[in-house]
C-alpha positions in Angstrom: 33.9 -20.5 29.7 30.9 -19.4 28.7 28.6 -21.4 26.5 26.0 -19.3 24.4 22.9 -21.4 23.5 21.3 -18.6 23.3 23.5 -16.2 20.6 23.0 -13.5 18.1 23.2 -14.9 14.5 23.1 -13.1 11.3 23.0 -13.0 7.9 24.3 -10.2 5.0 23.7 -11.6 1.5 24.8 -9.4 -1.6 22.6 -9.5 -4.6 23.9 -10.3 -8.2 21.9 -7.7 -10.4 21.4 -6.9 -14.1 19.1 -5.4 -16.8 17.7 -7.5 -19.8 15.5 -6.0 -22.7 15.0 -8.6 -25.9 17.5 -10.9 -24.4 20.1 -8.6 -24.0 21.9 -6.9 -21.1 20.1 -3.4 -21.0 22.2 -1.0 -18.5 25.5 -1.8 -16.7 25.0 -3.1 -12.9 25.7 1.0 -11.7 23.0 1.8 -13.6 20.7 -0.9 -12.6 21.8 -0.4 -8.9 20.8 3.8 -9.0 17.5 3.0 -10.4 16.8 0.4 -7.8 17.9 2.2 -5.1 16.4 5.4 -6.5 13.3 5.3 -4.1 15.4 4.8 -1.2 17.1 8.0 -1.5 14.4 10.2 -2.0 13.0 8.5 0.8 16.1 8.8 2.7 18.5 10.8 1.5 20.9 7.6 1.4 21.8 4.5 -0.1 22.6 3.0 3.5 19.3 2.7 5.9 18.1 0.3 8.2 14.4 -0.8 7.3 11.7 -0.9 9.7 12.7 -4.5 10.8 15.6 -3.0 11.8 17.3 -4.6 9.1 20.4 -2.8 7.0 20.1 -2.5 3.3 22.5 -0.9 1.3 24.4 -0.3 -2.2 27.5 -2.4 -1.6 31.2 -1.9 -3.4 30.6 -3.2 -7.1 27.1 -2.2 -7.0 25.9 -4.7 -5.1 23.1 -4.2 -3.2 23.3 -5.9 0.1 20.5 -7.0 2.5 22.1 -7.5 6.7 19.2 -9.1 8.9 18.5 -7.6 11.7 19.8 -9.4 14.9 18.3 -12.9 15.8 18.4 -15.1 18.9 16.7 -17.9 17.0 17.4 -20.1 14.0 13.8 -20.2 12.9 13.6 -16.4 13.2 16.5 -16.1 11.3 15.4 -18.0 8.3 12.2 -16.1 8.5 13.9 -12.5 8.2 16.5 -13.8 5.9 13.9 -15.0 3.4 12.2 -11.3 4.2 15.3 -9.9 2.7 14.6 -11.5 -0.5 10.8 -9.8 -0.3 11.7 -6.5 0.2 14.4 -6.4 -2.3 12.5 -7.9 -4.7 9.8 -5.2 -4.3 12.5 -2.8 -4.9 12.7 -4.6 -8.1 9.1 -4.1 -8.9 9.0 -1.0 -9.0 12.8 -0.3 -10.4 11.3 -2.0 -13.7 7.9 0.1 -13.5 9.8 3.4 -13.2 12.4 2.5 -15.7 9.2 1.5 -18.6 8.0 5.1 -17.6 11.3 6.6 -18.2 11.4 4.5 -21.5 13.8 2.6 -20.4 12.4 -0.5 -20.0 13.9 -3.7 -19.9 13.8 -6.7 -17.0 15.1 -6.4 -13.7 17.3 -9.2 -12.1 18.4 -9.8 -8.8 19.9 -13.5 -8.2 20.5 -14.6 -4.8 23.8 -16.5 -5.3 27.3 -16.1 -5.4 29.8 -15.5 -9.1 28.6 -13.6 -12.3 30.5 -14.8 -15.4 33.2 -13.2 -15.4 35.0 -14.2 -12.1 33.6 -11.6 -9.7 32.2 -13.3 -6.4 29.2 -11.8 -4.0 29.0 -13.2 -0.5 26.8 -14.7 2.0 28.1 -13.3 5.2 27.2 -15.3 8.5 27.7 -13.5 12.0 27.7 -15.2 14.9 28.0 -13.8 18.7 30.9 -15.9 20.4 32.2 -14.9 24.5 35.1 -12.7 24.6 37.2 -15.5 25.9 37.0 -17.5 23.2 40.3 -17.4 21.8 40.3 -16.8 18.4 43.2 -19.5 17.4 41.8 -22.2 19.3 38.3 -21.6 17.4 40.0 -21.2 14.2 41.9 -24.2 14.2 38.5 -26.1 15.3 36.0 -24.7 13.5 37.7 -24.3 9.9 37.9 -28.3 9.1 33.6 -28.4 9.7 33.8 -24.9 7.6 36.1 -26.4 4.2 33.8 -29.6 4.0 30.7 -28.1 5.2 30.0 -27.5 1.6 28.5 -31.3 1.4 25.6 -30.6 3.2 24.5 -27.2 2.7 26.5 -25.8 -0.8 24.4 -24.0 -3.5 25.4 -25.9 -6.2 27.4 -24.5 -9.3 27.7 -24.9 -13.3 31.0 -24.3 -13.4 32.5 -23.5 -16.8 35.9 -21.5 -16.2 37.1 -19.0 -18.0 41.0 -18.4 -19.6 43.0 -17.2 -16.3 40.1 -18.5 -13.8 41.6 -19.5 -10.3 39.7 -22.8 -11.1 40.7 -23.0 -14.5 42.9 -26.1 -13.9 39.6 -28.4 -12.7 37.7 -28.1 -15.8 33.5 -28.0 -16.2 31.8 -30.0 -14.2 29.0 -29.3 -11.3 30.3 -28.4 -8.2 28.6 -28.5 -4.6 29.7 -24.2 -3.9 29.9 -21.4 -6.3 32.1 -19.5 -2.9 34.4 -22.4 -2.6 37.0 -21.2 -5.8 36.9 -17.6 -4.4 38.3 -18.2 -0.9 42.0 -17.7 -0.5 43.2 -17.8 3.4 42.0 -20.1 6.2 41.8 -17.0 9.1 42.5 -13.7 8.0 41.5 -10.0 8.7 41.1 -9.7 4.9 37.7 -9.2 3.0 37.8 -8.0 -0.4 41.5 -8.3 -1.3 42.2 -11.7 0.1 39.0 -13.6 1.3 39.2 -15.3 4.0 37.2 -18.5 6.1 37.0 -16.9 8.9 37.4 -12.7 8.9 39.2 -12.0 12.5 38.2 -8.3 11.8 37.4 -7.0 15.7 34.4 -5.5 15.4 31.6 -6.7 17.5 29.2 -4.6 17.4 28.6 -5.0 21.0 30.3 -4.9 24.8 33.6 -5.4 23.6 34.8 -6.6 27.0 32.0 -9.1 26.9 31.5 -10.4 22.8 33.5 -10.9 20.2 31.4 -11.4 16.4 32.4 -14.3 14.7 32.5 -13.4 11.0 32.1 -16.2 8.3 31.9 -15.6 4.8 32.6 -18.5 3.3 28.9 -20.1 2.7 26.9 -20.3 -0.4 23.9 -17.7 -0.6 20.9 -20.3 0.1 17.4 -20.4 -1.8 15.9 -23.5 0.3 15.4 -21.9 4.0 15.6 -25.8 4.8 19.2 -25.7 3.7 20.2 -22.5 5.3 18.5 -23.9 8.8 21.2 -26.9 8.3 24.1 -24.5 7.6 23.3 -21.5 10.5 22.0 -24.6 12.8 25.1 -27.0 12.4 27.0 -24.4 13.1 26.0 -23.3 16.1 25.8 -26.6 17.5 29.7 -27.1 16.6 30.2 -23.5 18.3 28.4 -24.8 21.2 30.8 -28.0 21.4 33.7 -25.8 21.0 32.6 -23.2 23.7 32.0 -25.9 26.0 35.3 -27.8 25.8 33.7 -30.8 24.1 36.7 -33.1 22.9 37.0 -33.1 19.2 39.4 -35.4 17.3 42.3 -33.1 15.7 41.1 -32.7 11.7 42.9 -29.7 11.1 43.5 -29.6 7.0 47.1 -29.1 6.0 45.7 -26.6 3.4 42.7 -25.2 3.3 42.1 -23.8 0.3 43.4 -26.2 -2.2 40.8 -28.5 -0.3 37.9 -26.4 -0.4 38.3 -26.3 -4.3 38.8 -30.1 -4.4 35.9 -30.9 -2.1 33.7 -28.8 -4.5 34.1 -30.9 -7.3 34.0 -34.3 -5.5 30.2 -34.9 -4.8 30.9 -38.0 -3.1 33.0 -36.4 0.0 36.0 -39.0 -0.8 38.9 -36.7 -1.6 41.9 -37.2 0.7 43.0 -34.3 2.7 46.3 -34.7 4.3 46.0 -33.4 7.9 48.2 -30.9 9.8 49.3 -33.3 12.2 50.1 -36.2 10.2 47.5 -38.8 8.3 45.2 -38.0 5.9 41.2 -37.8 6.0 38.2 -37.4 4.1 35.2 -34.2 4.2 32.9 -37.5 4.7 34.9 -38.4 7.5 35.5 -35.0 9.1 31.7 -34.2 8.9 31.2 -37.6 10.8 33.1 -36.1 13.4 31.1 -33.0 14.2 27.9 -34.1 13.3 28.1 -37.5 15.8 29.3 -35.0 18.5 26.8 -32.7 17.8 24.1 -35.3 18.3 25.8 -36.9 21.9 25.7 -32.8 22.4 21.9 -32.6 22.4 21.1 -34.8 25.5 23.4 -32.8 27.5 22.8 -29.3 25.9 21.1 -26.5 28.5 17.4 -25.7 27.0 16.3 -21.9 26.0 13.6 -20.5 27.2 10.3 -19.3 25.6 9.7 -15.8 26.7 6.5 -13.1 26.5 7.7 -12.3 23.2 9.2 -15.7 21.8 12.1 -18.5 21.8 15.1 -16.6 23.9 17.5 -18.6 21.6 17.8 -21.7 19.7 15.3 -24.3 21.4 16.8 -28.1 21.5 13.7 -29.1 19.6 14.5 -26.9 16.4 18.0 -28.2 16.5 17.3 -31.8 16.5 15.9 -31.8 12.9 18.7 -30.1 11.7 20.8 -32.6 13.2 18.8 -35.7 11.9 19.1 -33.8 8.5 22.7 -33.5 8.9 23.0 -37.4 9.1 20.6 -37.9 6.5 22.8 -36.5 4.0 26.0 -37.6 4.4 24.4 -40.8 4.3 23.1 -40.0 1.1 26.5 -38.4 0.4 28.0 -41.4 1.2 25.7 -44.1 -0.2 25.5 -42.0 -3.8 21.2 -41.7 -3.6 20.4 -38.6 -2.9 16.9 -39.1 -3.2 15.9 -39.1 0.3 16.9 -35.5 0.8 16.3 -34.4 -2.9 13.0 -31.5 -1.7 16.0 -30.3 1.1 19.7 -29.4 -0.3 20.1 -26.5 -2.4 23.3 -28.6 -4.7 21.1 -31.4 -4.6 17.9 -29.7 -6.0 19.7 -27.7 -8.5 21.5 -30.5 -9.8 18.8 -32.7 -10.2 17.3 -29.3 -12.6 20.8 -29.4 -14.4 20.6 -33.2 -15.0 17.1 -33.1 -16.6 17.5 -30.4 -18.9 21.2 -31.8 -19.9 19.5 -35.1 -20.3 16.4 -33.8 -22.4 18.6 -31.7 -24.4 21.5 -34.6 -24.7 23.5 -31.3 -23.4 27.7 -31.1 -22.9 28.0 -29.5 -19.0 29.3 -26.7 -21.0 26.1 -25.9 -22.7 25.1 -21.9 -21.5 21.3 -23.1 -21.2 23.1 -25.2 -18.1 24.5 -22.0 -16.8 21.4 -20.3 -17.2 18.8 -23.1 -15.4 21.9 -22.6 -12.6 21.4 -19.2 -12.7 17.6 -18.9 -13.1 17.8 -21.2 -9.7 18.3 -18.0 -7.7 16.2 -15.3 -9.1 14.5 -13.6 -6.6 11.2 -13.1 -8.2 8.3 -15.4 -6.9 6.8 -14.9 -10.6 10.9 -16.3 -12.7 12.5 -17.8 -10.4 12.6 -21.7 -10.8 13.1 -22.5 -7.2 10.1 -20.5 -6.3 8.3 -22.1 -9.1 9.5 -25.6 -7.3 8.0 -24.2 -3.6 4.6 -23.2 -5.9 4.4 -26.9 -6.8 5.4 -28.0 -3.9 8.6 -30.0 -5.0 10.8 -28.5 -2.2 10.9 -28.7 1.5 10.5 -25.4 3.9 10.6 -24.5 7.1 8.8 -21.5 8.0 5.7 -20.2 6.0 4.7 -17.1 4.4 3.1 -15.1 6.6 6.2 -15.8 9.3 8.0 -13.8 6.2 5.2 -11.2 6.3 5.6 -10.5 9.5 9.2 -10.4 9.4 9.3 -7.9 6.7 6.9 -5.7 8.7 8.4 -6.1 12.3 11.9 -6.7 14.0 12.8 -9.3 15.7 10.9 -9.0 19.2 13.9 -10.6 21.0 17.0 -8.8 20.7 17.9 -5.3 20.7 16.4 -4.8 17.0 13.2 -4.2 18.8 14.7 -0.9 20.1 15.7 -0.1 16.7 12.5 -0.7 15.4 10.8 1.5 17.9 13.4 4.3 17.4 13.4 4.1 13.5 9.4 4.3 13.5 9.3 7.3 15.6 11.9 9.2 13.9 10.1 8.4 10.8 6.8 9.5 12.0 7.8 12.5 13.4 10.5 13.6 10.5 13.4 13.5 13.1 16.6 13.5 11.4 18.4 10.4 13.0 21.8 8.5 12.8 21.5 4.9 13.5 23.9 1.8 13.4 23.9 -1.6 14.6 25.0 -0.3 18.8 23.6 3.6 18.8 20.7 5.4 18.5 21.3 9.2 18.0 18.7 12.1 18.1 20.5 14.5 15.9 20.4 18.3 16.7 21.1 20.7 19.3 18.2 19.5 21.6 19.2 15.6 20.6 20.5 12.7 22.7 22.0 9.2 22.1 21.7 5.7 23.2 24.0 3.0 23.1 23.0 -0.6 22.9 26.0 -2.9 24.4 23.4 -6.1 25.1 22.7 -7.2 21.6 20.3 -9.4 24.2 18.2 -6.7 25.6 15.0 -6.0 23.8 13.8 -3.5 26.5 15.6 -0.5 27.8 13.8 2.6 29.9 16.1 4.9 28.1 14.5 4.6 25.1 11.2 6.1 26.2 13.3 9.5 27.0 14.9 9.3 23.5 11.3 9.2 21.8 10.0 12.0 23.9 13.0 14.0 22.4 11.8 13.5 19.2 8.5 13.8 20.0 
């Protein structure tokens, strides 16, 4: 079996959106979404493009707009043009409130990077991950979902959560919770999406050699504002994919059911609930997180290396992974000891709560309070100049991993490594020259009579001599 240590990731995050003027809602999120993607049709004659990193932003279903990094080989990369996400859409922002004062419109502009609105609708964070065709799909399943349903300790979002009459979590009551995703997940493995979310989506579409890869979809995690505590979500799990594609032994924690766990782990900050296990016995997400991350740390010493190529890391090195996992241990001790302290700049929940607590305790506040739900809202605003995690990373309060002008540059430039690269080459062209172009994640296409069309199997290859014939098409 194949072991990929060096393996296309990615990430699609949906945006929550809305319009305020005096403290009020000002447009509906349609109307908010049409003037911020207004730009981006004239430019392009379409809601859907890929950006020139190669990235895909869109208009989701529900007016969401959705931001899909391009692919990465690298878990640093892929923070970097993750976070890049957040810049261009927040630019888009910019000048959506500009244009609308013109218009006399006016109002604020909002895009939150997180996960439920009010009223029950959920917005995901989307992880991708290339696996080998012969992975089989059950096996990985009934592995990987236990580290999935209690991954939430280490890496959750954190969540005010007040339900509402007919909620799914109405039964739990108020209280914090580690995930805002974990009440809006309803199968373990599933082909579903929308109608019946799913762990793990076993939707076939790769995206690739078919006969070769097979893209793991996981839409289960919170949308991340600390790029610390996305490197600990993306990096522990490749290093339990790793374990699985390499026939690591694993002690059997499959959970007898999924979902009703997910939603008790959420609201048990300590990691003690008991989770009765498929094959007899019962657990706990302390426990089961024990599991992976102690055989993801015996995994390091015996891991193959990456190599650093002309135009960077050719995968995850070992070095990057062995602060995650150090992090991963650091906070399940914390988990476990009740003192999060020691990882209080790194952990999204952890951060936010900590934000919660102090205005709750300034205020002598009920958990119920809305200025709760709004510090737990504020949390993810997008805007460097609102937001209060980016006014934590001006002061420097929080932990990160890679700096600004890595962000910079990935907002300017694809990834250098994969086949992105191609795409970035192909979309500046066509742009330069006014070529009209059709491009997804596996084809290039030169549209017209005199046109021609490349197809990108190897999400790997960041060089191909056929692309040099397609540009002298257009040019």
């Amino acid at each position: 079996m194949t072991v990929f240590t060096r393996r296309i990731t990615g990430v699609e995050t949906e945006f929550g959106i809305t319009s305020v003027l005096d403290g009020h809602r000002r447009l509906g999120p349609d109307e908010v979404a049409r003037h911020l993607f207004a730009p981006v049709v004239e430019e392009h004659r379409s809601s859907n493009i890929y950006t020139d990193n190669a990235a895909r932003l869109y208009l989701d279903v529900g007016a969401h707009p959705e931001y899909a990094t391009a692919e990465c080989d690298s878990l640093h990369q892929l923070v970097a043009h993750d976070r890049a996400g957040e810049v261009i859409l927040n630019d888009l922002a910019v000048q959506c409130e500009r244009r609308m004062a013109e218009r006399g419109i006016g109002g604020a502009v909002y895009l939150l990077k997180n996960n439920t609105d009010t009223v029950g609708n959920s917005y995901g964070s989307h992880e991708n991950y290339l696996v080998g065709r012969d992975v089989a799909v059950k096996r990985l399943g009934a592995q990987l979902v236990p580290f999935l349903v209690t991954r939430q300790l280490i890496c959750g979002a954190g969540h005010v959560n007040v339900p509402y009459p007919g909620a799914p979590n109405e039964n739990f009551g108020p209280g914090y919770c580690l995930s805002q995703r974990a009440d809006h997940v309803w199968e373990g493995v599933s082909s579903a999406t929308t109608r019946s979310r799913p762990i793990i989506n076993t939707r076939d579409e790769p995206h690739a050699d078919s006969s070769r890869f097979r893209r793991l979809h996981v839409i289960v995690g919170d949308s991340n504002m600390s790029d610390v505590t996305t490197a600990l979500k993306i990096g522990s799990t490749l290093l339990v994919l790793e374990l699985i594609e390499a026939g690591v032994p694993l002690p059997h924690v499959e959970i007898a059911n999924e979902i009703r766990s997910i939603r008790a782990i959420s609201r048990d900050l300590g990691g003690r609930t008991p989770l009765t296990l498929r094959g007899g016995g019962e657990s706990m997400p302390l426990a089961i997180q024990r599991v992976f991350h102690d055989a993801a740390a015996r995994w390091l010493d015996d891991r193959p290396d990456v190599v650093h190529g002309p135009h960077g890391w050719e995968g995850t090195p070992t070095e990057h992974l062995r602060p995650v996992v150090d992090l991963w241990g650091r906070v399940l001790d914390c988990v476990e000891d009740g003192d999060m302290t020691p990882v209080a700049r790194d952990i999204d929940w952890v951060i936010k709560k900590s934000l919660v607590d102090r205005v709750a305790a300034r205020g002598d506040l009920d958990i119920t309070d809305p200025r709760l739900s709004q510090v737990s809202l504020t949390y993810h605003d997008i805007n460097p100049d609102r937001g209060l995690f980016h006014l934590l990373r001006r002061r420097g309060d929080v932990s990160t991993l890679v700096d600004d002008d890595a962000v910079r540059a990935a907002v300017a430039a694809p990834p250098a490594t994969t086949r992105a690269a191609l795409r970035g080459r192909f979309l500046r062209r066509a742009r330069e020259t006014g070529t009209d172009v059709t491009v997804d994640w596996s084809r290039l296409k030169v549209n017209g009579e005199h046109g021609g069309e490349l197809l990108l199997g190897d999400p790997f290859a960041a060089t191909d001599p056929r692309l040099d014939a397609l540009l002298e098409v257009m040019g």
